[in-house]
Each structure stands twice: as structure tokens, then as C-alpha cells.
Legacy VTK file of the C-alpha trace (Angstrom):
# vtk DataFile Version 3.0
C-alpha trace
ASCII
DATASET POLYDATA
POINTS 155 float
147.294 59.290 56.131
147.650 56.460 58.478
144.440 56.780 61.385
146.674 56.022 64.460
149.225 58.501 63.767
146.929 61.212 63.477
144.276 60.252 66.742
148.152 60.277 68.081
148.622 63.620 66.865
145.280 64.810 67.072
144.861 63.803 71.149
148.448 65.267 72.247
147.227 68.452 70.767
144.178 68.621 72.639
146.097 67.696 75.450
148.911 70.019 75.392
146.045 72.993 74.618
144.720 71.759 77.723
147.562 71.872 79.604
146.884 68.326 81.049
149.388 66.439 81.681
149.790 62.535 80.888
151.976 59.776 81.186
151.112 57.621 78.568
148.441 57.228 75.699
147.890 53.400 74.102
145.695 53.001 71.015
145.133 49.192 70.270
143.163 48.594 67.061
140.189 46.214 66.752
138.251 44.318 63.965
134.416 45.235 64.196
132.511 43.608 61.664
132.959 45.945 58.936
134.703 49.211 60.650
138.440 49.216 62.649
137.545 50.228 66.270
140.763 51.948 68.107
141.002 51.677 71.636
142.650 54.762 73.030
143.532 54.928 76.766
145.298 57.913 78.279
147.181 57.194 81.563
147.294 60.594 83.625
147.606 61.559 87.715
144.572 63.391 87.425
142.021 61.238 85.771
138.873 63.892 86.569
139.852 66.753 84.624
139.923 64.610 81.345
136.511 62.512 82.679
134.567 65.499 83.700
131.098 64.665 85.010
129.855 61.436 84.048
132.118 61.330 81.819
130.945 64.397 79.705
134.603 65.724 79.330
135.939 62.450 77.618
132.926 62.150 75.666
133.206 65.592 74.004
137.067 64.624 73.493
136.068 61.433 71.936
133.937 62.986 69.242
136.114 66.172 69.138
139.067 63.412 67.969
136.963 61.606 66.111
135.666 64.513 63.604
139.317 65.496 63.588
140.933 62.081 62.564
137.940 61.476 59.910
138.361 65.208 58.415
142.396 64.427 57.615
141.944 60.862 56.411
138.349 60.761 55.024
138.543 57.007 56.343
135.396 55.410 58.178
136.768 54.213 61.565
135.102 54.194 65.128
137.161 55.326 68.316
136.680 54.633 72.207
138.354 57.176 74.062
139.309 56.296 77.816
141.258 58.067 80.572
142.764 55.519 82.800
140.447 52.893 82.164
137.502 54.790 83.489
135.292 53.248 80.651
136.441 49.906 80.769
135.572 49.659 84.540
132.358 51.184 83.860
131.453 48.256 81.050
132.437 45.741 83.443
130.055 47.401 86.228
127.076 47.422 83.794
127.568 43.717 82.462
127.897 42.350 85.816
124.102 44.489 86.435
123.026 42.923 83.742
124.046 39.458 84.381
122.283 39.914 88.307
119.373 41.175 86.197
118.918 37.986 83.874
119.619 36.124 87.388
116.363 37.958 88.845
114.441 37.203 85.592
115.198 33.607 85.340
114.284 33.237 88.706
110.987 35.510 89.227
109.906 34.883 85.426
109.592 38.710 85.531
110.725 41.602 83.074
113.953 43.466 84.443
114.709 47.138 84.110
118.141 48.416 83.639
119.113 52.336 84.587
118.622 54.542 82.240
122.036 55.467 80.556
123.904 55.784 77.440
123.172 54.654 73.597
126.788 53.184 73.972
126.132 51.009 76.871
122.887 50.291 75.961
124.396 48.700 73.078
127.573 46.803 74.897
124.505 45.520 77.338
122.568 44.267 74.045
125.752 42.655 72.451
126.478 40.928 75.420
123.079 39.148 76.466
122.520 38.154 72.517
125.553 35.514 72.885
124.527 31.840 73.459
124.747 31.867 77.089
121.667 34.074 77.590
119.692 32.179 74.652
116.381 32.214 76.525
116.685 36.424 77.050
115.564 39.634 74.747
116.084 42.471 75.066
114.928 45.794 74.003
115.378 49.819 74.484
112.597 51.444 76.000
112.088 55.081 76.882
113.177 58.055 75.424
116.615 60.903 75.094
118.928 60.443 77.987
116.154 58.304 80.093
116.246 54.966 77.880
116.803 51.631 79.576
117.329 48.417 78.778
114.415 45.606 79.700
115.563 42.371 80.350
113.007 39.623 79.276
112.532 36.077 79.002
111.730 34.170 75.899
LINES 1 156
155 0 1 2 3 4 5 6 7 8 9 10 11 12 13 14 15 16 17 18 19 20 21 22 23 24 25 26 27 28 29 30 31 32 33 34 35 36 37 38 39 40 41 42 43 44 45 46 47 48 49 50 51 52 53 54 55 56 57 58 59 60 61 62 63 64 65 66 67 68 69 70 71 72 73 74 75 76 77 78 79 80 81 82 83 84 85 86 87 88 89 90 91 92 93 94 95 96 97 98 99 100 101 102 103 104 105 106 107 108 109 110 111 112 113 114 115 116 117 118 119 120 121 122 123 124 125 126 127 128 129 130 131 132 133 134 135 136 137 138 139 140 141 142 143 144 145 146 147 148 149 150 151 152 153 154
């Protein structure tokens, strides 16, 4: 069975049990080095009920729809579930951190701390400062469970 047409099938279900309604939902599929990522933003008046706090609500969804898509096509796949681009903004706000953070660390020679938050931004944070712009920077997870930061070093 063909993974877009059931996260399709799969989400509007949810939705509709949820009685929230939407306006649109756009999946755009991705190449990740070995895995298809799919994109999936839903467009709705009333953004909160489908974020929930700190995004707990859309994270649940997200792996909700994600052991639901797998279990029909057995395929290996990743999703990223957003609800008018609450996530994307969120990446954006955490690079540009990040980038103000190497900034401070070039500058004072000193180790920079990141916020504690998630394993997924964690991860977009580490992707992003191991590109060739930010050559002269490591970086590593420190901490543990829901209190792990990023640290923000210089070579």
C-alpha cells in the first residue's frame, strides 16, 4: 500500500474522531539518506487544540500516525507531523539560537549551552552546525531525559 495515501487516510481519521476541523493537509516527501521522510502539515483555524502544550498533542499524533502507517504497509519511513507550521517556525527559532551561540563562542573562546529540549531538535541543531560553515565547532549532548542540551564548543 502506497505510504502517503494511508498517513492521508490515517490523519483524516484521527481528525474527524477528533472532531477538529481543517482546511487543508500537505504531505511533501523527502530523501533522507537511507529512509523517505514525509512532511505533513495540517492547515486549521485553531492551531492549539492539535499542538497541545509544547507541542505534546502533535507529538502523540505524530507517533500515533506513524505506528498506524508502518502497521498497514510494513514499510520503514520517518514522518514530521506539523499543524500550521508550528514546527517549522520552531526549527528556525532554535537554529538562529544556535547560530548567536557559535557567535558568543567564537568570540569569548568559551563553551555555549543550549536549552534543554527535544532529541529531535537536538539533532536538527547537530545537523546543522556539522556543515562547512561552522568547521571550527563540536558539538555534543549533555545531560540527561527531558533536561539534555546541546554544548556548543570550539575546535
Amino acid at each position: 500500500m502506497d505510504i502517503e495515501k494511508t498517513l492521508m487516510e490515517a490523519l483524516e481519521g484521527i481528525l474527524i474522531n477528533l472532531e477538529v476541523p481543517y482546511d487543508e493537509v500537505g504531505i511533501e516527501k523527502e530523501k533522507q539518506k537511507d529512509v523517505d521522510l514525509y512532511r505533513i502539515n495540517i492547515e486549521t483555524e485553531d492551531p492549539s487544540v492539535l499542538i497541545g502544550f509544547h507541542g505534546e498533542t502533535i507529538h502523540a499524533m505524530q507517533h500515533l500516525l506513524k505506528v498506524i502507517a508502518w502497521r498497514q504497509t510494513k514499510k520503514e519511513f520517518n514522518i514530521l507531523l506539523d499543524v500550521d507550521n508550528y514546527r517549522q517556525r520552531q526549527e528556525e527559532n532554535v537554529l538562529s539560537l544556535a547560530k548567536r551561540k557559535v557567535d558568543i563562542a567564537r568570540q569569548t573562546n568559551k563553551t555555549q549551552v543550549l536549552p534543554p529540549m527535544s532529541g529531535y531538535f537536538r539533532r536538527v541543531v547537530h545537523l546543522f552546525l556539522n556543515t562547512d560553515d561552522f568547521k571550527d565547532i563540536s558539538t555534543e549532548s549533555i545531560g540527561d531525559g527531558d533536561h539534555r542540551q546541546v554544548t556548543i564548543v570550539l575546535k
